[in-house]
C-alpha positions in Angstrom: 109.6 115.3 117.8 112.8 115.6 119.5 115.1 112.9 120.8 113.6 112.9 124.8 110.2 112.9 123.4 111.0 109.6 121.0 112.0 108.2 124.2 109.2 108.9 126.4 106.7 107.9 123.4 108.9 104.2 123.3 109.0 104.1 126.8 105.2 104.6 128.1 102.3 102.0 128.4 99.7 101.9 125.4 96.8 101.5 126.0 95.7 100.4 122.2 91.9 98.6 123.2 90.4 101.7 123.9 91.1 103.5 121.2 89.2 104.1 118.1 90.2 103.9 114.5 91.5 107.4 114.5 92.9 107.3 117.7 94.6 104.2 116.5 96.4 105.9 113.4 97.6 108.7 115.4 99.2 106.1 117.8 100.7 105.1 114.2 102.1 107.8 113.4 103.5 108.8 116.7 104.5 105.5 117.0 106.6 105.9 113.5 108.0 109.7 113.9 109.5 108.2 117.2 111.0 105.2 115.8 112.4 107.4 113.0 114.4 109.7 115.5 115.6 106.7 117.4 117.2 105.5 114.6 118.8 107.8 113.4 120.1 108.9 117.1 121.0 105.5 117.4 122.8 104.6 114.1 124.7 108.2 114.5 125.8 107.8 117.9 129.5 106.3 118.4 129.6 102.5 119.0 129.4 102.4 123.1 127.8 105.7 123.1 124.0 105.6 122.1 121.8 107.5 124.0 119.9 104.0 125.1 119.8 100.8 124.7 118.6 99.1 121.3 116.0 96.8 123.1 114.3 100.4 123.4 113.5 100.7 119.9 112.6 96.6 119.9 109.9 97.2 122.3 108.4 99.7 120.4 108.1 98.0 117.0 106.4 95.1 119.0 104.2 97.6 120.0 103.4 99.4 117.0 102.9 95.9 115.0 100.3 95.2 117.8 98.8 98.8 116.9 98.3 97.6 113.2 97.0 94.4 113.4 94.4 96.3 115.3 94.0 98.7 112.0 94.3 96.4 109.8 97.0 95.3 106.8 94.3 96.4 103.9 94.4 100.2 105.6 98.3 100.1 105.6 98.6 99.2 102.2 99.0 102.7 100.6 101.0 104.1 103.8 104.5 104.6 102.5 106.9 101.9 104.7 108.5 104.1 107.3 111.5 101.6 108.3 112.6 100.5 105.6 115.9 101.5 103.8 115.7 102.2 100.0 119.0 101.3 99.7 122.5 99.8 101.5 124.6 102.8 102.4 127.7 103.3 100.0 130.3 101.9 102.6 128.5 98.4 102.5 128.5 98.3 99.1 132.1 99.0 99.0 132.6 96.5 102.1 130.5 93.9 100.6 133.2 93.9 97.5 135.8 94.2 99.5 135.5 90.9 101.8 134.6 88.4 98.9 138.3 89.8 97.2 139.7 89.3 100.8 141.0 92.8 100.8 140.9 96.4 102.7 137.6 98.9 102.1 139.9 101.4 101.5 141.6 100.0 98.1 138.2 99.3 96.9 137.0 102.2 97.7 139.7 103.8 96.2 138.9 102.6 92.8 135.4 103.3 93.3 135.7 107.0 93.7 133.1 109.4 95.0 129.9 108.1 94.9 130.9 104.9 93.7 130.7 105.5 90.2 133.7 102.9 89.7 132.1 100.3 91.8 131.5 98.4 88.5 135.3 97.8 87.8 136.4 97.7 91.2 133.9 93.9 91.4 136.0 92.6 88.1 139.6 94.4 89.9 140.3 90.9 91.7 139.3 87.4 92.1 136.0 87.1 94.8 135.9 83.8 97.1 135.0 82.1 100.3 132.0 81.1 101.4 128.3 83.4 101.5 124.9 82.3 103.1 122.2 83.4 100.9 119.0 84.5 102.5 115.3 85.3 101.7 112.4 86.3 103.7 109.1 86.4 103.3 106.5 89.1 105.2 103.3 90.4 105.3 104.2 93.7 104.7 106.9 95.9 103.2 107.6 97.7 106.6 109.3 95.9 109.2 107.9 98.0 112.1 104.4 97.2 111.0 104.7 93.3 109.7 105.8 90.1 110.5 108.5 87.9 109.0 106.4 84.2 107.9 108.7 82.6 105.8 112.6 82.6 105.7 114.8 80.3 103.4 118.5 79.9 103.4 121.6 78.3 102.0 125.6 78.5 101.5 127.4 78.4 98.8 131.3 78.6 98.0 132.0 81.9 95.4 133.4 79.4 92.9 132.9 78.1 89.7 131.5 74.8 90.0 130.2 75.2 93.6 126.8 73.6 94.7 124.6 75.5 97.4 124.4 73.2 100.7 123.3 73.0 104.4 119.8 74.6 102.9 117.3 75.7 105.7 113.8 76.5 105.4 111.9 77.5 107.8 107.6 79.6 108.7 107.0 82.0 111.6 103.7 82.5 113.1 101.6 85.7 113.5 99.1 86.8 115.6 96.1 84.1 116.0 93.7 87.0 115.0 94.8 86.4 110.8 93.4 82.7 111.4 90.5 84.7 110.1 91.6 87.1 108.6 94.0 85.3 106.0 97.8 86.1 105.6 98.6 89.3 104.5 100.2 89.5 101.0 99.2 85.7 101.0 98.8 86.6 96.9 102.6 87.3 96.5 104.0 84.3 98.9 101.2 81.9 98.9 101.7 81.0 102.2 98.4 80.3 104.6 97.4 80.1 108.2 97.9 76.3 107.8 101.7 76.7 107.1 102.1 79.3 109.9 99.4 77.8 112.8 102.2 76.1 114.6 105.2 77.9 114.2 106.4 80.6 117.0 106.7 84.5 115.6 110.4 85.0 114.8 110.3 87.7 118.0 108.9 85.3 120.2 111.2 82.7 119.1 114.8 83.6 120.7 116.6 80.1 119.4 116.1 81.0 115.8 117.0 85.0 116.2 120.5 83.2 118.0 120.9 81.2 115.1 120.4 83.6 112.6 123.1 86.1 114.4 125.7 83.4 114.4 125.5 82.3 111.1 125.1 86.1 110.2 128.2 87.0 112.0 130.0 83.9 110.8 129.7 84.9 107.1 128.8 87.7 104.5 125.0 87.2 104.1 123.7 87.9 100.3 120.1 88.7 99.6 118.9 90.5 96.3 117.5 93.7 97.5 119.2 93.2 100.8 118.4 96.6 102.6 114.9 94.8 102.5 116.2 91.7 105.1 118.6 94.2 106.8 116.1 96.6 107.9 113.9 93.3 108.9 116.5 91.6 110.5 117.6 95.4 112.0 114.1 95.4 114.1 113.2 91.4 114.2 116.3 90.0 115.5 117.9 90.7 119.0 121.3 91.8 118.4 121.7 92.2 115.1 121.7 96.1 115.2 124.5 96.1 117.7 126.3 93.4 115.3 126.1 95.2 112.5 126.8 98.5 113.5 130.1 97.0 115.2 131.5 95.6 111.9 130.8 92.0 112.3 127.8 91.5 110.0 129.1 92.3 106.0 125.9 92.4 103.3 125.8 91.5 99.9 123.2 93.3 97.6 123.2 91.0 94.4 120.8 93.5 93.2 123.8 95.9 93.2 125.8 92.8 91.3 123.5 92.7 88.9 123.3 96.3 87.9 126.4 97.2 88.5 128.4 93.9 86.6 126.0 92.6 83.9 126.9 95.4 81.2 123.3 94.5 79.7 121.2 96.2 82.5 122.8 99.5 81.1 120.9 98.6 77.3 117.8 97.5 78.6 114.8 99.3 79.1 114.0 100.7 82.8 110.9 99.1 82.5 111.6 96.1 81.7 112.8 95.7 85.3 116.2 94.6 84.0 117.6 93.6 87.8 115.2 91.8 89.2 116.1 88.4 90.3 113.5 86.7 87.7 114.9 88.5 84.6 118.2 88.4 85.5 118.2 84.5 86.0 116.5 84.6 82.6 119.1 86.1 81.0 122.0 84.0 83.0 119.8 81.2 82.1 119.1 79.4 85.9 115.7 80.3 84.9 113.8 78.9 81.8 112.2 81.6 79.5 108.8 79.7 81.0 109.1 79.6 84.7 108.5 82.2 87.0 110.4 83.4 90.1 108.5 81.7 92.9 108.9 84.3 95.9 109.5 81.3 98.7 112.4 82.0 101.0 115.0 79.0 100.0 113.5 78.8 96.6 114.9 82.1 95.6 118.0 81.6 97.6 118.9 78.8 95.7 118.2 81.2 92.2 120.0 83.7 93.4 122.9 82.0 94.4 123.2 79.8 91.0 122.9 83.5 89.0 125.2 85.1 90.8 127.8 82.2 90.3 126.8 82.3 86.7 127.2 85.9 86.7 130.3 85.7 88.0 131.5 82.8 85.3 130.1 85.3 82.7 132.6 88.0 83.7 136.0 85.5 84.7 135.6 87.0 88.2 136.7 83.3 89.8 
């Protein structure tokens, strides 16, 4: 599919009711090959310069979500996520490190060579500060053009020492009425139910909260462990936040890349033990007892990953 056929596919009227089961993956698909090519037009296009307007690409994941709840979240389950990043591109990472030292990419990247191999000294190279809002989301599926966001937690803490997380927020968004029925997808890794989400708007109907979530986005670096996961949700939920991002004003913070990158012990652990995931990191910092389990609830998991990154960072004399 080239770029003028993404754009026709995004820009006609579905008619989704009519179709069958088949009819409705191959919308799928279609659906997803476009989206793909309007990305990457999009993201590779000069700021100013796109060949259309990001509401373009908006439109269609509405549309394509409403083309799944039709097939159905156990028949996605096995179909590979087709939005979502694996990983944050190597200039964020460097960017990310650069803006809690309060310094310019291009020293950072400097001691992080080609393809970051240094990245682990150039974190310990200078003192980190200021202030980061920590964020978590919860969804019902790992691909943001297919799923909804239900749950999202978060919190800001001071990169210091003896800092205390404040101003928490926590906070569901609703889904279609049809999973009234149906149940919450992935309701077995969140826990959350049609009761906690019945009266809540869904994050794309819900313009005040997407506002609020840019601002406080653009205000301040936003961390999340694993956080190409909320930036290529927040990338197709939140109005804005594409155009934000790709002009500079939104930096991310992958404490997933912390963790591998500055606790020397992930390097002497076994790959399967998982060594950088937020519940056995905290294990080892010790905000988590040997007992308790990571609880996979927006603000509760903030709130971890905040206190292990600070004691991560107390670990390593990185105040």
């Amino acid at each position: 599919m080239d770029l003028s056929q993404a754009i026709d596919c995004a820009s006609a009227i579905a008619l989704p009711f009519f179709l069958d089961d088949a009819a409705l993956t191959a919308e799928r698909q279609k659906n997803e090959e476009a989206l793909k090519v309007l990305l990457d037009a999009w993201k590779g296009a000069p700021a100013g310069a796109e060949p259309f307007g990001f509401d373009l690409v908006l439109s269609l994941v509405d549309r394509n979500r409403g083309i799944c709840d039709m097939i159905g979240a156990d028949k996605l389950r096995d179909v590979s996520p087709s939005a979502l990043a694996r990983k944050l591109p190597d200039a964020d990472l460097v960017r990310a490190v650069a803006r809690m030292q309060h310094r310019p990419d291009t020293e950072v990247a400097a001691i992080a060579g080609p393809g970051l191999e240094d990245l682990n000294i150039a974190y310990v190279d200078a003192p980190v500060s200021g202030m980061v809002m920590g964020i978590d989301i919860e969804t019902t599926d790992r691909d943001p053009a297919r799923g909804y966001v239900v749950n999202i937690g978060l919190e800001f803490m001071d990169l210091a020492a003896d800092a205390e997380p404040h101003d928490a927020f926590a906070g569901y968004c609703g889904i279609p009425e049809m999973y009234a029925e149906k149940g919450v997808p992935l309701e077995f890794i969140h826990h959350i139910t049609w009761d906690d989400l019945k009266d809540s708007r869904p994050l794309r109907e819900n313009a005040a909260m997407q506002g609020a979530l840019l601002e406080a986005m653009c205000a301040y670096p936003f961390m999340a462990h694993n956080a190409a996961f909320e930036d290529s949700w927040f990338m197709l939920n939140i109005a804005g936040y594409a155009e934000a991002r790709k002009a500079g004003r939104i930096t991310v913070i992958d404490s997933r890349d912390i963790c591998r990158r500055v606790d020397p012990e992930v390097r002497t652990l076994p790959r399967e033990s998982r060594p950088a995931t937020l519940e056995n990191w905290a294990r080892r910092r010790g905000t988590l007892a040997a007992g308790e389990s990571e609880v996979h609830l927006g603000l509760d998991d903030v709130e971890l990953m905040l206190r292990t990154v600070q004691a991560e960072f107390n670990e390593r004399n990185m105040f």
